[in-house]
C-alpha positions as CSV (number, residue, x, y, z in Angstrom):
1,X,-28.5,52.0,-9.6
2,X,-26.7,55.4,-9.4
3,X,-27.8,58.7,-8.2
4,X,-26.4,60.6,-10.7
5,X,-24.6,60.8,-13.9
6,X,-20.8,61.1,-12.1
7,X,-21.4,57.7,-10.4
8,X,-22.4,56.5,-13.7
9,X,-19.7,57.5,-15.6
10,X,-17.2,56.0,-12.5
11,X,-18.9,52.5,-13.1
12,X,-18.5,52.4,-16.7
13,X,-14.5,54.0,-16.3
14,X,-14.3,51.4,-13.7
15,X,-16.2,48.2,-15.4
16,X,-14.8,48.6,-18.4
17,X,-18.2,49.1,-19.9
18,X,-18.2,49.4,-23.7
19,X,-21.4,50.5,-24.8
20,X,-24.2,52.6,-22.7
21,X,-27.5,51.4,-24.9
22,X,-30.5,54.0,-24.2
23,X,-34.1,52.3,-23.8
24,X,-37.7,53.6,-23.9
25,X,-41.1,51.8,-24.2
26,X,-43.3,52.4,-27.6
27,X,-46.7,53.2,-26.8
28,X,-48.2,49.5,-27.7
29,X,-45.6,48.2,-25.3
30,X,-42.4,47.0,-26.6
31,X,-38.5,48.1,-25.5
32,X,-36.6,50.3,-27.9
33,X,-33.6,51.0,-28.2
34,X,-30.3,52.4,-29.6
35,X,-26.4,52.1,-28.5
36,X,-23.7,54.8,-27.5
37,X,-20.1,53.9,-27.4
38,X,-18.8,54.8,-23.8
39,X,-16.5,57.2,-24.7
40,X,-19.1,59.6,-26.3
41,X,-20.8,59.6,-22.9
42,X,-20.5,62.5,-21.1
43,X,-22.4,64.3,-18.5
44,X,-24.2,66.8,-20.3
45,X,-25.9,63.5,-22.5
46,X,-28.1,63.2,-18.7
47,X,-28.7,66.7,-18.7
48,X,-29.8,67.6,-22.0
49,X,-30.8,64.5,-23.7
50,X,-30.1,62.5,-26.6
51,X,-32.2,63.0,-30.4
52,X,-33.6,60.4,-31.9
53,X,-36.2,59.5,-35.2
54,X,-39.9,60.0,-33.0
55,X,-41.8,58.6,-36.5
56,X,-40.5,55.7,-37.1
57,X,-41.9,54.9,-33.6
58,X,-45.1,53.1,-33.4
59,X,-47.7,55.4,-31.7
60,X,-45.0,58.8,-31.9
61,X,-45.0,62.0,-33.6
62,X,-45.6,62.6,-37.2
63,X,-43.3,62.9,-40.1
64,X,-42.7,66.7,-40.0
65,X,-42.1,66.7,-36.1
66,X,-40.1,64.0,-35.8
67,X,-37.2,65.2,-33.6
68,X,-37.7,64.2,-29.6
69,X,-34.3,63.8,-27.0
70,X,-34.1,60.5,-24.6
71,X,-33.5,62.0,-20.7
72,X,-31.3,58.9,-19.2
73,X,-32.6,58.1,-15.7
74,X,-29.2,57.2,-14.0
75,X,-31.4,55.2,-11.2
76,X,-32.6,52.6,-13.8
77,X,-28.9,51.3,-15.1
78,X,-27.8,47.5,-14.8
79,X,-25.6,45.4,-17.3
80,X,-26.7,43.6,-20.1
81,X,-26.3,39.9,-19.2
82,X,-26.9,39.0,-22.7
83,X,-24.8,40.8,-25.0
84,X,-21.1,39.7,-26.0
85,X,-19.6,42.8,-25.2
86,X,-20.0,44.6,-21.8
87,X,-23.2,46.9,-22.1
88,X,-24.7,49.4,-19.6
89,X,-28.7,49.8,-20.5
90,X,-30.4,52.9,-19.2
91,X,-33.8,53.2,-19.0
92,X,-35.0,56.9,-20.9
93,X,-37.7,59.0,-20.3
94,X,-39.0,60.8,-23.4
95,X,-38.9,65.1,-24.5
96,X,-39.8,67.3,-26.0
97,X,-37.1,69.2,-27.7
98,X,-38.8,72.3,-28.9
99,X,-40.8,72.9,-25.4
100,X,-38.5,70.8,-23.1
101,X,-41.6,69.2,-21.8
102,X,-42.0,65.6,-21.3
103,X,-43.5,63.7,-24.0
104,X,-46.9,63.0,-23.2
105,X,-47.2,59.7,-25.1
106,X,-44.3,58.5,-23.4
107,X,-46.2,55.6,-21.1
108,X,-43.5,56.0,-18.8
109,X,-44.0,59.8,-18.4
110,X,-47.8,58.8,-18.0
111,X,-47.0,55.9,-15.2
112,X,-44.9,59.1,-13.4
113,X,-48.1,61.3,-13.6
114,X,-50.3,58.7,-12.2
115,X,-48.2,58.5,-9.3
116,X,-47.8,61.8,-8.4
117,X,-51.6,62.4,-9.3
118,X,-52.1,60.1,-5.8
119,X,-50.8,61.8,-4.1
120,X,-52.5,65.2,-5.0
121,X,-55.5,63.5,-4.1
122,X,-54.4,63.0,-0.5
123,X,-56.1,59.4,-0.4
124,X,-52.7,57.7,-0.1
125,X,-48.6,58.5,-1.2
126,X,-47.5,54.8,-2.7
127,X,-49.0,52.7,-4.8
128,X,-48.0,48.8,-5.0
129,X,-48.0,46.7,-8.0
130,X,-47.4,43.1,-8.4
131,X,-47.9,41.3,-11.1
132,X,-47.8,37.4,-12.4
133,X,-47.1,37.6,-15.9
134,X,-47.8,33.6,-17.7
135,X,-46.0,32.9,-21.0
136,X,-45.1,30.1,-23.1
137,X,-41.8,28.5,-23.8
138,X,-41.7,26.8,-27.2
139,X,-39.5,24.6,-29.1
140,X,-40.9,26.0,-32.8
141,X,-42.9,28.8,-34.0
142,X,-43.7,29.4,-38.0
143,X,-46.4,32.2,-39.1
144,X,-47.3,33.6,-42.1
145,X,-49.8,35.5,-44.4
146,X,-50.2,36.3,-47.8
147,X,-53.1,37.2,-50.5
148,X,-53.3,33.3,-51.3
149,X,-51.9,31.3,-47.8
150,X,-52.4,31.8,-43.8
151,X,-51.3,30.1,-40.8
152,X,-49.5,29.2,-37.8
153,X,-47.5,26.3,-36.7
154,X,-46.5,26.0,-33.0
155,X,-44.5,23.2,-31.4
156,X,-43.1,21.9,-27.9
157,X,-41.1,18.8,-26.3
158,X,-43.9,19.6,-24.3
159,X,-46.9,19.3,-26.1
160,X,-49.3,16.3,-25.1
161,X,-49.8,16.2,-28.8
162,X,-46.1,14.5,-28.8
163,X,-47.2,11.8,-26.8
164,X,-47.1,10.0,-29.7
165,X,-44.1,11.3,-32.2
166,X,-41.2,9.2,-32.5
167,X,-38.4,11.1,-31.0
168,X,-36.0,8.4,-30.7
169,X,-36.4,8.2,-27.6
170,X,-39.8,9.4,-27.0
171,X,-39.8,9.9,-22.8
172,X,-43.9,10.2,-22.5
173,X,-43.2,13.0,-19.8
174,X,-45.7,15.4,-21.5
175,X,-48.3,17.4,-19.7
176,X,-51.7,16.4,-20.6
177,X,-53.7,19.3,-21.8
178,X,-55.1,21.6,-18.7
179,X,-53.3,19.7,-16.3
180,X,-49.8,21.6,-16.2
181,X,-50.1,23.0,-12.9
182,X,-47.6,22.2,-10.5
183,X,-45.6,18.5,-11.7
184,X,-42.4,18.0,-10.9
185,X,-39.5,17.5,-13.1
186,X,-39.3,15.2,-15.4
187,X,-42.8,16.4,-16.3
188,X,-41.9,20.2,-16.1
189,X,-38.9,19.6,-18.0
190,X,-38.5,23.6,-17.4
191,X,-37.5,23.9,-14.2
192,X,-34.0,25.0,-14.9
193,X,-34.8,27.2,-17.6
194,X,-37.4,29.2,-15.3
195,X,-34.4,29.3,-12.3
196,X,-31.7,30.7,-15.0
197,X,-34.5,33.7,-15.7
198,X,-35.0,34.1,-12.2
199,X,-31.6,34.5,-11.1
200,X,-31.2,37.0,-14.3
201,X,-34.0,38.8,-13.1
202,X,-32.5,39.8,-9.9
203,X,-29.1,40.0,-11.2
204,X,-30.9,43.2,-13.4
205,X,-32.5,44.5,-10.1
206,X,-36.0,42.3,-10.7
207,X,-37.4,40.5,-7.1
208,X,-39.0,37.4,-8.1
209,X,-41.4,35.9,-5.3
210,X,-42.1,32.4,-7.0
211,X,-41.8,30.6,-10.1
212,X,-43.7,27.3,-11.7
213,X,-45.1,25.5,-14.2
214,X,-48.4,26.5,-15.5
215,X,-52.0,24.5,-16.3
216,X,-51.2,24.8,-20.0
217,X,-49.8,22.0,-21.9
218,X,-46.5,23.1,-24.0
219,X,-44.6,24.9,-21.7
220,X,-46.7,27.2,-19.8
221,X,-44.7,28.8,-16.8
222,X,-45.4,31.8,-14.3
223,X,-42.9,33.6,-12.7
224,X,-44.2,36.0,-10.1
225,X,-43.2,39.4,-8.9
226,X,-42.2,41.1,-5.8
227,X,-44.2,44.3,-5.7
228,X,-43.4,47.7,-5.8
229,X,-44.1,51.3,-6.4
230,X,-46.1,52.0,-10.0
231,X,-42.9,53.4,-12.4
232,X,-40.6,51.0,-10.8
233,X,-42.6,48.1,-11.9
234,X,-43.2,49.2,-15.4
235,X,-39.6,49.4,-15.6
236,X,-39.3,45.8,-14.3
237,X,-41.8,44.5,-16.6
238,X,-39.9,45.5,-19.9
239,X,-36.9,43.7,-17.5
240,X,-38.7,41.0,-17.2
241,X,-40.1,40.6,-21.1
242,X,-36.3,41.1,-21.9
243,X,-34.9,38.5,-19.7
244,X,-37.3,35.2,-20.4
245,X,-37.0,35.9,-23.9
246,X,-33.6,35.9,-24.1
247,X,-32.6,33.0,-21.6
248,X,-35.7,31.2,-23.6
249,X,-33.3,32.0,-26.9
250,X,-30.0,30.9,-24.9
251,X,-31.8,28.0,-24.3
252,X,-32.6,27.2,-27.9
253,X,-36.4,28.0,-27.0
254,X,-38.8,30.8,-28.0
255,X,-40.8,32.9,-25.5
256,X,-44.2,34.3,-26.0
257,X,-46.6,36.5,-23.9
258,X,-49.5,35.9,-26.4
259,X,-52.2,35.5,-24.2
260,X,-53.9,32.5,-26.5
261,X,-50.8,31.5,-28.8
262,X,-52.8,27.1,-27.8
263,X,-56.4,26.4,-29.0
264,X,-58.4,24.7,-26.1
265,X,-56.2,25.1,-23.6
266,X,-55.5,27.5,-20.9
267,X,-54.4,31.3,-22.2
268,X,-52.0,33.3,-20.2
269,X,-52.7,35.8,-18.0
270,X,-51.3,38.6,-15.7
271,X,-52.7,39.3,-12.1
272,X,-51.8,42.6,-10.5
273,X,-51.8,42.2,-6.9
274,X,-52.4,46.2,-5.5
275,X,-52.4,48.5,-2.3
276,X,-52.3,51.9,-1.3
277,X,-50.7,52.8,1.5
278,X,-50.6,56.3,3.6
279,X,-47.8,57.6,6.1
280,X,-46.8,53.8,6.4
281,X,-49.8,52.7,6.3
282,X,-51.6,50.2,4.1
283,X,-54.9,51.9,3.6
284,X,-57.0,48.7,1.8
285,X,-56.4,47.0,5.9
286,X,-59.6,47.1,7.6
287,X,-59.7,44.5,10.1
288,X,-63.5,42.7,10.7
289,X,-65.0,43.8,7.2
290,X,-65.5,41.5,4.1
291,X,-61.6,39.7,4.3
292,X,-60.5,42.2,6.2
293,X,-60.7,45.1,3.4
294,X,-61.5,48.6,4.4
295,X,-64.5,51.0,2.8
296,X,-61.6,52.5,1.1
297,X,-60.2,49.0,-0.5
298,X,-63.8,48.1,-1.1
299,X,-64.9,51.8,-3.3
300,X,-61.1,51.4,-5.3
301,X,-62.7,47.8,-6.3
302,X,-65.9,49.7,-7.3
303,X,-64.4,51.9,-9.4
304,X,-62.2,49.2,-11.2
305,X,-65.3,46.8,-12.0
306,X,-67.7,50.0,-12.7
307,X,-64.6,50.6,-15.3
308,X,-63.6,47.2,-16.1
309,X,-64.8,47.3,-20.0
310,X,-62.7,50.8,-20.7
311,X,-59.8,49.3,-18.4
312,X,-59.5,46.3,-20.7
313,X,-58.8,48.9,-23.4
314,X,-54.9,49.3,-21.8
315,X,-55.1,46.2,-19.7
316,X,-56.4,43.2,-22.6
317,X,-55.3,45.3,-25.6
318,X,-54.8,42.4,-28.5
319,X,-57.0,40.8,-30.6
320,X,-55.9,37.2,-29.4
321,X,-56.8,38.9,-25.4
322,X,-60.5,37.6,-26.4
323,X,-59.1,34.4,-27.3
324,X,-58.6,33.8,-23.3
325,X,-61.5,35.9,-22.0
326,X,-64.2,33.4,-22.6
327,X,-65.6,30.8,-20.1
328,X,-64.3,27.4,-18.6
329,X,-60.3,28.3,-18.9
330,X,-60.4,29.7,-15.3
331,X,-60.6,33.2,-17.1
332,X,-61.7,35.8,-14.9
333,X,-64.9,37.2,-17.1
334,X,-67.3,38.3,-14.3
335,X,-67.3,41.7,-12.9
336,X,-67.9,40.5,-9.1
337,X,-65.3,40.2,-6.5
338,X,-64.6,37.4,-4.2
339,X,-62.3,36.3,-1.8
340,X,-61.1,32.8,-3.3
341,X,-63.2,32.7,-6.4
342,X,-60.7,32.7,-9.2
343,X,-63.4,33.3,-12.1
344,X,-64.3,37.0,-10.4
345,X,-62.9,39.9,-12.3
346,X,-61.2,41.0,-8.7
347,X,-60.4,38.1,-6.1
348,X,-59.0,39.2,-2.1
349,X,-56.4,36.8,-1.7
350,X,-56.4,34.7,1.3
351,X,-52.9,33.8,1.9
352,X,-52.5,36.2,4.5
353,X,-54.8,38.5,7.2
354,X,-52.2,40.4,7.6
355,X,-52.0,44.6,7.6
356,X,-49.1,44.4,5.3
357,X,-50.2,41.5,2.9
358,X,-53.6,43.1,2.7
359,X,-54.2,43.8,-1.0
360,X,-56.8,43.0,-4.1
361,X,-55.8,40.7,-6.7
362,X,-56.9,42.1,-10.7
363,X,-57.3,38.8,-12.7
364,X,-58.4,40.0,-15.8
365,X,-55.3,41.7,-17.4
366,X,-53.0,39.6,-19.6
367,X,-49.3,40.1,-20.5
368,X,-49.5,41.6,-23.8
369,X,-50.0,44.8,-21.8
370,X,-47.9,48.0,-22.0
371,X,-47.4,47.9,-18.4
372,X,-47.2,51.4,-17.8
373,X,-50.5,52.6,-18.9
374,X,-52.7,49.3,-17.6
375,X,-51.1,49.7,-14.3
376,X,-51.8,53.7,-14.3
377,X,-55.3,53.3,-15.6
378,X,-55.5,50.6,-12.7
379,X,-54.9,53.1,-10.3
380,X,-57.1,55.6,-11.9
381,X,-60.5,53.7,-11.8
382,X,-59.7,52.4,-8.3
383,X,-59.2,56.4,-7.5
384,X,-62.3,57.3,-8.8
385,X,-64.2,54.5,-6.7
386,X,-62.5,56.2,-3.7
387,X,-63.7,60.1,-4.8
388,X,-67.1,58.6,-5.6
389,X,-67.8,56.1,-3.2
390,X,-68.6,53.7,-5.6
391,X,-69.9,50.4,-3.7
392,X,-68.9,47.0,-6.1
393,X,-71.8,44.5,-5.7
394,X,-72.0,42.2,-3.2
395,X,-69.0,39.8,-2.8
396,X,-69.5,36.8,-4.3
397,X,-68.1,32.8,-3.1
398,X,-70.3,30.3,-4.9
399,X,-68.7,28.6,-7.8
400,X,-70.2,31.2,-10.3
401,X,-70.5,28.3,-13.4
402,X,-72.8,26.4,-11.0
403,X,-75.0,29.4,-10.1
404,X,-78.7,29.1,-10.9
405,X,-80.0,30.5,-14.1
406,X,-81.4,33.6,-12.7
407,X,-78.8,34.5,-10.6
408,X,-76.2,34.4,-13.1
409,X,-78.6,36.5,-15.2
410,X,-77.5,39.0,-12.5
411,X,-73.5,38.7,-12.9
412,X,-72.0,40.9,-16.0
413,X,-69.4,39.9,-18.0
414,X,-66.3,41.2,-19.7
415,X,-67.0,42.0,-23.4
416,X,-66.0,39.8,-26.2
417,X,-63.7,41.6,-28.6
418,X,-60.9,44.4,-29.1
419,X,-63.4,46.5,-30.8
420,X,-66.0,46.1,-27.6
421,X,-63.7,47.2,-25.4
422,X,-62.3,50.0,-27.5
423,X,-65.7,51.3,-28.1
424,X,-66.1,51.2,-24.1
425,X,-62.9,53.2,-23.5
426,X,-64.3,55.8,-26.0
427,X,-67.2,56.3,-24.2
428,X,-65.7,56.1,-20.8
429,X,-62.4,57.6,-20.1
430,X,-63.1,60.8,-18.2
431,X,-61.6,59.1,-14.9
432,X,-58.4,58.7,-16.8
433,X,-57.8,62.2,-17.7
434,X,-57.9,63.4,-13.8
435,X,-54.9,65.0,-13.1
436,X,-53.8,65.1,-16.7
437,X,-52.5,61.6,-16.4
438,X,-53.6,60.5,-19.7
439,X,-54.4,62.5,-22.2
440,X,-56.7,63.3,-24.9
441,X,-54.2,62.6,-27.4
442,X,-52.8,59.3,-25.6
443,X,-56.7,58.4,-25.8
444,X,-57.3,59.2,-29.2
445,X,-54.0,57.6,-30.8
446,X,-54.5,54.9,-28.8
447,X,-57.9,54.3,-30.5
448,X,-56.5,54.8,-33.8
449,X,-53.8,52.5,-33.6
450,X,-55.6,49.9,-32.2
451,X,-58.7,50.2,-34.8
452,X,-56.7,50.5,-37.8
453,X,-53.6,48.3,-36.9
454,X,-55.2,45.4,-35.5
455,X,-59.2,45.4,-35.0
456,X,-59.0,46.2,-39.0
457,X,-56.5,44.1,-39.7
458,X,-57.6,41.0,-38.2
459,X,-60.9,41.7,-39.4
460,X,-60.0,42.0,-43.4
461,X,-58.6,38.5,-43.2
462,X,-59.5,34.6,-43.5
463,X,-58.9,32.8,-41.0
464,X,-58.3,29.2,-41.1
465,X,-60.7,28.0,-39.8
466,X,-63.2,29.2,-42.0
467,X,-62.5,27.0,-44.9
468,X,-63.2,23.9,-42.7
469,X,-66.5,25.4,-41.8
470,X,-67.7,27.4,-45.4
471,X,-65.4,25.6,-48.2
472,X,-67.9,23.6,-49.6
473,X,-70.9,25.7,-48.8
């Protein structure tokens, strides 16, 4: 929004902004964030950075080295449409205040690397991004564990299992379950919810391309959008998270990204549309080949489905992730790419033959990503295809659930579980250090978080359903 830290300062003089709040990503994902009253802003804050508590940060420095400085990017500022009094957020990168380096944890620093590691390689100088993120919008959520109790309780206006509840007046206008897609209002009863984010969205500087309701019953929606460059949309991701959430709470509704909050019914996942492009020129084009993709297009899918099971590591990082990965929810579980089969791992879109449309679609990853790091380890595997020529199998069109026996023998699959896929990014992660983009420490912590917060955690507890299935065993 401003080029440097004197137009800045001019907007909030001339706005009347009252607080500046400072923003940076944690390494699992989430916004953080902390408040400065405008008249403590000065220019030397963009210069030399503002300390902050690194520990208490999931995924951040230890204890005895707690101290790191924010470095405000002036370019990323826009008002706060949601607080009471006038706010100017500013998105941070993260230092080092002993060595004045960049934090190398700091997955917005990593997206930056990725980026300029491109163009080092010389195979292209922009790389496009654009994703679909699907969440729900629900009326009710209650959770809770303890040593002697565990559950969950969802709700929606929405949910066909409503049909019947006496609401006094019950409407019957309830999707039935896996057949949300596309209904008109008074069916999608969210139709002005979804335009209020939209128009929040690009109030904040976020291009939306489309919006609609989703195949899941209970207030699934998809808002989809407009790409752009790799940082930019990790930025507009955390945006976007931001906004739903709190128009969903305006609303008197909750938003969740979960990517299976609704047992047997569609999960919600995130597409990443992507291109490189080259002096102006989209470099995945290659007019009379397999829909029109290029040798180049076709090795950067090689590489992503010969690196699919590490990828899901960043890309599917939850538990719940393998909740939706799992045949006959249109879940995209086998490493093949097609050009309209929406079960392949990578799909070529068809909407358009144009040079400038000309992209591949990733359908595996999920919203619960930390958008920086699964769209830089994106663009890592497909960069490693390119250097090593690695040729995906042949393109596949059939409807792959209807394929003979020993021709789906043939077809892999995504694997089954967090832990899988953690285990697989272990063992395969070489192609994400290149360039110093990730590191050995964003690898390792990585690991450990996820295996001891989560994997473990999940693991060391009842679940519900088991007492149905074992009680009286």
């Amino acid at each position: 929004m401003f080029s440097n830290a004197k137009e800045l300062l001019k907007y909030v003089s001339d706005k009347g902004i009252q607080m500046v709040d400072l923003r940076f990503v944690d390494l699992p994902g989430l916004w953080q964030h902390f408040s400065i009253t405008s008249k403590e802003v000065d220019e030397g804050m963009f210069e030399e950075g503002v300390g902050f508590d690194g520990s208490s940060i999931r995924g951040f420095q230890a204890i005895e080295e707690s101290d790191m400085l924010l470095i405000p990017d002036t370019t990323t500022a826009f008002e706060d449409p949601f607080t009471k009094h006038k706010t100017l957020n500013v998105i941070c990168n993260v230092q080092d205040p002993i060595t004045g380096e960049k934090y190398t944890r700091d997955p917005r620093h990593i997206a930056q690397k990725a980026e300029n590691y491109l163009t080092s390689t010389g195979i292209g100088d922009t790389a496009y991004f654009g994703p679909e993120p699907e969440f729900f919008v629900l009326d009710d959520i209650r959770f809770d564990q303890s040593h002697n109790y565990g559950y969950y309780y969802i709700d929606s206006k929405e949910g066909f299992w409503n049909s019947g509840k006496e609401e006094e007046p019950n409407l019957g206008y309830k999707p039935r379950y896996k057949q949300g897609y596309f209904p008109v209002p008074p069916m999608d009863s969210l139709q002005d919810i979804r335009s209020e984010m939209v128009i929040e969205l690009e109030n904040v500087g976020v291009q939306v391309e489309v919006h609609h309701h989703e195949v899941g019953t209970a207030g699934q929606c998809e808002i989809d959008l407009r790409f752009d460059t790799l940082t930019s949309m990790g930025d507009k991701y955390l945006k976007y998270k931001y906004v739903v959430k709190n128009v969903g709470k305006r609303n008197g509704k909750t938003v969740t990204l979960m990517p299976k909050p609704i047992f047997q019914d569609n999960g919600s996942g995130m597409h990443v549309h992507q291109s490189i492009w080259k002096e102006g020129k989209n470099i995945f084009y290659g007019p009379g080949g397999y829909a029109d993709l290029s040798e180049t297009a076709r090795y950067y899918i090689g590489g992503i489905l010969k690196h699919t099971p590490a990828l899901l590591g960043f890309c599917n990082p939850t538990t719940n992730s393998y909740r939706r990965l799992v045949p006959g929810y249109e879940a995209p579980i086998n490493l093949i790419f097609s050009q309209r089969n929406r079960s392949a791992a990578v799909r070529i879109p068809a909407y358009s033959s144009s040079e400038k449309a000309k992209r591949i679609e990733t359908r595996f990853p999920d919203p619960s990503c930390n958008g920086y790091l699964a769209f830089s380890a994106l663009l890592m595997a497909g960069l490693d295809g390119i250097q090593n020529k690695i040729s995906p199998p042949d393109p596949i069109d059939k409807d792959l659930y209807d394929l003979a026996p020993e021709d789906k023998a043939q077809v892999k699959s995504t694997p089954g579980s967090l832990e899988d896929v953690l285990d697989a990014l272990e063992a395969d992660h070489d192609f994400l250090l290149k360039g110093d983009v990730f590191t050995k420490d964003v690898i390792e912590t990585w690991l450990d978080y996820k295996r001891s917060e989560e994997v473990d955690a999940i693991r060391l507890r009842p679940h519900p359903h088991e007492f149905a299935l074992y009680y009286d065993i």
